[in-house]
C-alpha positions, -999 to +999 in steps of 0.1 A: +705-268-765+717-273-729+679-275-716+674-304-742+708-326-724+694-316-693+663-333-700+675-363-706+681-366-670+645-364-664+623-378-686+586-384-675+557-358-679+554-350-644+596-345-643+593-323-671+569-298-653+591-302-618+625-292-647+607-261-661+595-248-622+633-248-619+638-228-645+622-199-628+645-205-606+678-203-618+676-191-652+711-190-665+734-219-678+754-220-654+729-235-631+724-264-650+735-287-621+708-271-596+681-273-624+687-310-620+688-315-586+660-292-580+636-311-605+648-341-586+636-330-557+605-311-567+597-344-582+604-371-551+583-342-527+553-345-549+555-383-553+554-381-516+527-359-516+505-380-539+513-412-523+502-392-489+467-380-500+460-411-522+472-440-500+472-427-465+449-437-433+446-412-410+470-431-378+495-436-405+495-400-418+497-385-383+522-407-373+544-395-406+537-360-402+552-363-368+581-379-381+587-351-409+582-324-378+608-340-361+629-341-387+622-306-394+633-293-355+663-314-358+678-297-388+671-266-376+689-277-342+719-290-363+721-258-388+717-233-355+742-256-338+768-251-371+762-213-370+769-208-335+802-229-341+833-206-344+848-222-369+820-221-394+821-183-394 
């Protein structure tokens, strides 16, 4: 019965599928917060993804896949930053 309140959250087609790949994920009740959150964000990657193969030109994708690597070297440089920090030990 939990599964069915927790759909109710998401209710499209496409959010459905991203809610049951998180169900492989974390299995129990317990996790029904991260279920959420991770069909959330299964969901807003692959609307990104779509929009990126459907809409892009080619200047405009490089120029976003830049930006994402970018992004990508910058939270590494912050989490490495965090665990190098003695007090987050």
């Amino acid at each position: 019965m939990l599964h069915k309140q927790e759909l109710s959250e998401v209710s499209r087609d496409r959010a459905v599928e991203c809610y049951f790949w998180t169900m492989g994920v974390y299995a129990e009740p317990q996790y029904s917060q991260a279920h959420v959150m991770l069909a959330k964000t299964i969901a807003m990657i692959s609307i990104v993804d779509d929009t990126f193969d459907a809409y892009g030109i080619v200047k405009e994708l490089e120029f976003y896949t830049d930006a994402i690597q970018r992004y990508g070297l910058l939270l590494e440089q912050f989490n490495l930053s965090r665990s190098s920090n003695k007090w987050h030990k």
